[in-house]
C-alpha positions as CSV (number, residue, x, y, z in Angstrom):
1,X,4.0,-51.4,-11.4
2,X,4.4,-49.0,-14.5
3,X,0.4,-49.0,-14.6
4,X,0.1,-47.9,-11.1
5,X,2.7,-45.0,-11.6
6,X,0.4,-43.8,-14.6
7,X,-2.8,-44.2,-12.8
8,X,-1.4,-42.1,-9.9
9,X,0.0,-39.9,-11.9
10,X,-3.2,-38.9,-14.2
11,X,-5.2,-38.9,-11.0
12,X,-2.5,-36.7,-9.3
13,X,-3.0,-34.6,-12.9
14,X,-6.8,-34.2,-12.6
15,X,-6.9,-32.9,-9.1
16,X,-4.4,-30.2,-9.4
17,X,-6.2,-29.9,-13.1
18,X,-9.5,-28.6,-11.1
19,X,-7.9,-26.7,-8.5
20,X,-8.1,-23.3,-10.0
21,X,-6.5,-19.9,-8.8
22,X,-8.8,-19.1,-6.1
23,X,-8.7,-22.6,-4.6
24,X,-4.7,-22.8,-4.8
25,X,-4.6,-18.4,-3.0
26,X,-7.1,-20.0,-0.3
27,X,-5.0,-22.8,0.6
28,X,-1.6,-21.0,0.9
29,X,-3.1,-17.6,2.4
30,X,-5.7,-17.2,5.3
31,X,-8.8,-15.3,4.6
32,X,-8.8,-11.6,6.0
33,X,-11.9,-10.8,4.8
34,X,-15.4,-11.3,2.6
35,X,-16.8,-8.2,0.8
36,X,-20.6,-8.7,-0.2
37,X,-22.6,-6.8,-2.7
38,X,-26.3,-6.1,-2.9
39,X,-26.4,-9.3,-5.1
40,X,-24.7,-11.4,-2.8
41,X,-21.4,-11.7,-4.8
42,X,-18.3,-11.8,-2.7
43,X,-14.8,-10.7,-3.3
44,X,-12.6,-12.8,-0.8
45,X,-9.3,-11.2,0.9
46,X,-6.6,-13.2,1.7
47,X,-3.5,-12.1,4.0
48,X,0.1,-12.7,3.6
49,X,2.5,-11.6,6.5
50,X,4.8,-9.6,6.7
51,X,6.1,-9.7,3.0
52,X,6.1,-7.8,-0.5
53,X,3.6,-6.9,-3.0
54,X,6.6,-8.5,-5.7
55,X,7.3,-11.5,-3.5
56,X,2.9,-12.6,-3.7
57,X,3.2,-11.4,-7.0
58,X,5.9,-14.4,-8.0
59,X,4.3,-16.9,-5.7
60,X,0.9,-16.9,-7.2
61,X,1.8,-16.7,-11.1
62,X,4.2,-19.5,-9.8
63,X,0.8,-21.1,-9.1
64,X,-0.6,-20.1,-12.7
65,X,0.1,-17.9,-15.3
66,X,-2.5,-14.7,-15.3
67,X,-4.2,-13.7,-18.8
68,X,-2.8,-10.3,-18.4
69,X,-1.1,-8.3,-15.5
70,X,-0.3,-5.3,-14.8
71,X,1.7,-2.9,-12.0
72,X,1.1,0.6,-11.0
73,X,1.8,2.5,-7.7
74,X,3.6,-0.8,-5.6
75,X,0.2,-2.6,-6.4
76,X,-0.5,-5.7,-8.6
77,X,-3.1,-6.8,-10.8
78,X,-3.7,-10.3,-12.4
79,X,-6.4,-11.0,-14.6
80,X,-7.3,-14.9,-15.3
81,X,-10.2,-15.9,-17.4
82,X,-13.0,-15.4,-14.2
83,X,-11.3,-14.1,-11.2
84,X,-9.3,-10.4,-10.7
85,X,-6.6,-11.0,-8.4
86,X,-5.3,-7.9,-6.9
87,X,-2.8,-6.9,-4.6
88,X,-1.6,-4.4,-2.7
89,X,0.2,-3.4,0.8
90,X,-1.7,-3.4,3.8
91,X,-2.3,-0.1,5.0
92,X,-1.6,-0.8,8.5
93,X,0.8,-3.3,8.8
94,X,3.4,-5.0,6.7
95,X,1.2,-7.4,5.5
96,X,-0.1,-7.6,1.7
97,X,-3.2,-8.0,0.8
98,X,-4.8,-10.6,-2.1
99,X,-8.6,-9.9,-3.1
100,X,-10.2,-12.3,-5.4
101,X,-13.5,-11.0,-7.2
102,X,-14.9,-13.1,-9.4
103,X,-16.5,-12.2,-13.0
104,X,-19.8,-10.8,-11.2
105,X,-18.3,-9.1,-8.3
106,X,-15.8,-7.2,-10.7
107,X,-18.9,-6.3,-13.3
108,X,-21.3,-5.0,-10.7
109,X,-19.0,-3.3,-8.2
110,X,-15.8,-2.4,-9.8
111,X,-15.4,1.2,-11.0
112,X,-14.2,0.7,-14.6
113,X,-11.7,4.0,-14.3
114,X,-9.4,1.7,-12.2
115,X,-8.8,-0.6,-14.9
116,X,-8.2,2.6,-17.1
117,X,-5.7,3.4,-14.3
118,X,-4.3,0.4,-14.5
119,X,-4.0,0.0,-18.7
120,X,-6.4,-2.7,-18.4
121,X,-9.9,-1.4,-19.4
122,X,-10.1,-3.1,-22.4
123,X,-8.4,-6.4,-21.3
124,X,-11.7,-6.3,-18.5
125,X,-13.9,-5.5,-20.9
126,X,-13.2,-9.0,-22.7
127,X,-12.8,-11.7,-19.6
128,X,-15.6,-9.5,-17.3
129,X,-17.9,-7.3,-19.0
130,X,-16.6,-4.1,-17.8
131,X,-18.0,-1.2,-20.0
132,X,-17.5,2.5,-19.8
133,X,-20.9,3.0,-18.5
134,X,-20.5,0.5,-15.1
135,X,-21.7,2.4,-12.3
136,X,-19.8,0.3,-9.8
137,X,-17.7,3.1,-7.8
138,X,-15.1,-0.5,-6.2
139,X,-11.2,0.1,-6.7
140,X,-10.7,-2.6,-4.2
141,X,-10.5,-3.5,-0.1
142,X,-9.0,0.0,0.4
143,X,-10.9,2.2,-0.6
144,X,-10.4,5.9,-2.1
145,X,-10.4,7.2,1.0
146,X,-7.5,4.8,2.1
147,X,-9.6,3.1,4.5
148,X,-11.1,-0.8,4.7
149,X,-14.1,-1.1,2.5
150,X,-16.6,-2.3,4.9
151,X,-19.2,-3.4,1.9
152,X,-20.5,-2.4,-1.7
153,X,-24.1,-2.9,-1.4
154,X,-26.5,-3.2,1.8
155,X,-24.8,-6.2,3.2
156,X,-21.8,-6.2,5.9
157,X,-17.7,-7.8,5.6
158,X,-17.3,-10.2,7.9
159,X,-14.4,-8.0,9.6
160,X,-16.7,-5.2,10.5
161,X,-19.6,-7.9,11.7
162,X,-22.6,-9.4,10.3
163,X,-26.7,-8.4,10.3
164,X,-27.3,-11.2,12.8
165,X,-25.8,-12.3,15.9
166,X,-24.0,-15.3,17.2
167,X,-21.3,-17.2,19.3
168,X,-22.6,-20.4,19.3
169,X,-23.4,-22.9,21.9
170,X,-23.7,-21.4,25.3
171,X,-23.2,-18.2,24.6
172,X,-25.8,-15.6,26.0
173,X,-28.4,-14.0,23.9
């Protein structure tokens, strides 16, 4: 009996063991979005209704424990050893929104004077390669212009459509 109870538990360990940050936002929050660059990295957006900024803060460093955070202007960001996790209020709802960029998405794309914004520069320069000279111009799914980022290089998001067409079985072409 007492061998069964530690099997389960160290297989019950190893599973949540490999479930890392993006797998554990996935699960909890549904995908809003995909954001593709001209290398095919993605940064995935999650939703969570009707809720605060604070409140998805708390429930995904309940989840695990970012490197290094940071808050500025009602907007959160978390910084684990691959993945940026940011978040921020949906600009037309009351929704917030969680983007997960991995460690190529945030070197190509993201423009390193957000993380100065942030106080973060040099924190990104250590986990992601972020320099001073990256050319990426990327603060995130809203954009400068306070607007959805459709795409950072020549391929579409999956909310504003894709370069080929579809609908399946039966559908007319």
């Amino acid at each position: 009996m007492v061998v069964k109870r530690l099997a389960f538990l160290l297989i019950l360990f190893l599973f949540l063991a490999g479930c890392g940050i993006e797998d554990s936002i996935e699960d909890k929050y549904p995908r809003a979005d995909i954001v593709y660059d001209q290398n095919g990295n993605e940064s995935n957006v999650y939703r969570a209704f009707n809720t605060s900024v604070q409140s998805v803060s708390n429930e995904i460093r309940d989840i695990e424990e970012p490197q290094d955070m940071a808050e500025k202007d009602g907007n959160v960001m978390m910084l684990y050893d691959d993945f940026l996790v940011y978040i921020y209020p949906d600009i037309n709802n009351s929704d917030v929104l969680i983007e997960v960029s991995d460690d190529d998405f945030i070197e190509d794309n993201y423009d390193s004077d957000h993380f100065h914004k942030y106080g973060v520069f040099k924190k990104t320069k250590k986990y992601y390669g972020i320099n001073n000279m990256t050319s990426g111009k990327y603060r995130g799914y809203i954009g400068e212009s306070g607007k959805y980022v459709r795409n950072t290089g020549g391929f579409p998001s999956i909310r504003f459509g894709s370069m080929t067409r579809g609908g399946g079985p039966g559908v007319g072409k």
